[in-house]
C-alpha positions in Angstrom: 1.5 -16.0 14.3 -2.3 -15.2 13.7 -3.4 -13.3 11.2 -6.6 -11.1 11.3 -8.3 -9.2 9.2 -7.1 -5.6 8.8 -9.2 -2.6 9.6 -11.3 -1.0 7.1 -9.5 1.9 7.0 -5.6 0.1 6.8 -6.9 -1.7 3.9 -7.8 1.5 2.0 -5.0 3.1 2.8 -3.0 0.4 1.3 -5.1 0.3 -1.2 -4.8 3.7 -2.4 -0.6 3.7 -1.4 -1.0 0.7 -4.3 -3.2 2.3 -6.4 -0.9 5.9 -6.9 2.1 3.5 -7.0 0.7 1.6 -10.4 -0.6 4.8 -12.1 2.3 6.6 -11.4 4.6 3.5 -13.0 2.1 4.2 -15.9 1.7 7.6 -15.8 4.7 10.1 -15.9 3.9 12.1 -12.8 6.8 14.6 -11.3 8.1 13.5 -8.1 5.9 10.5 -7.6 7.2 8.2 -11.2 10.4 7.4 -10.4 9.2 5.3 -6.9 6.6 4.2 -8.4 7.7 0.3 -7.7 8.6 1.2 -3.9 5.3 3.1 -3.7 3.8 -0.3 -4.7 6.3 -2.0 -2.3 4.8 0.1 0.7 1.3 0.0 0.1 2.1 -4.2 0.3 3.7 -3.6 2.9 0.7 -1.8 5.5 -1.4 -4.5 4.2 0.9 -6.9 5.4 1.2 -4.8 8.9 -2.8 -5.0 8.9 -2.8 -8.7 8.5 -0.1 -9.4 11.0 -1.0 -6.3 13.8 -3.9 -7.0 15.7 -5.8 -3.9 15.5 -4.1 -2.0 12.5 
C-alpha cells in the first residue's frame, strides 16, 4: 500500500472532527459530550482515509 499525502481540505476536516471531539471531552456540551472519544475516533479515522485514498 502507498500512502500519500492527504488533501488540504481532508486534513482540516479531520482536524476540526478532532478538534470538537477533545473540547467536547473537556467541555460539557449537550449532544456532542458524551461521543466525545468516538468524535476523536472519527476525525482519526478521515485522516487515515486521506493517507491511504489516493485523492481524498
Amino acid at each position: 500500500m502507498k500512502l500519500s499525502a492527504p488533501k488540504q481540505v481532508t486534513f482540516w476536516v479531520a482536524g476540526v472532527v478532532g478538534l470538537v471531539g477533545l473540547v467536547a471531552g473537556l467541555v460539557p456540551i449537550p449532544m456532542v459530550s458524551p461521543f466525545a472519544f468516538w468524535i476523536v475516533v472519527i476525525g482519526f479515522v478521515i485522516l487515515a482515509l486521506g493517507n491511504m485514498l489516493e485523492g481524498l
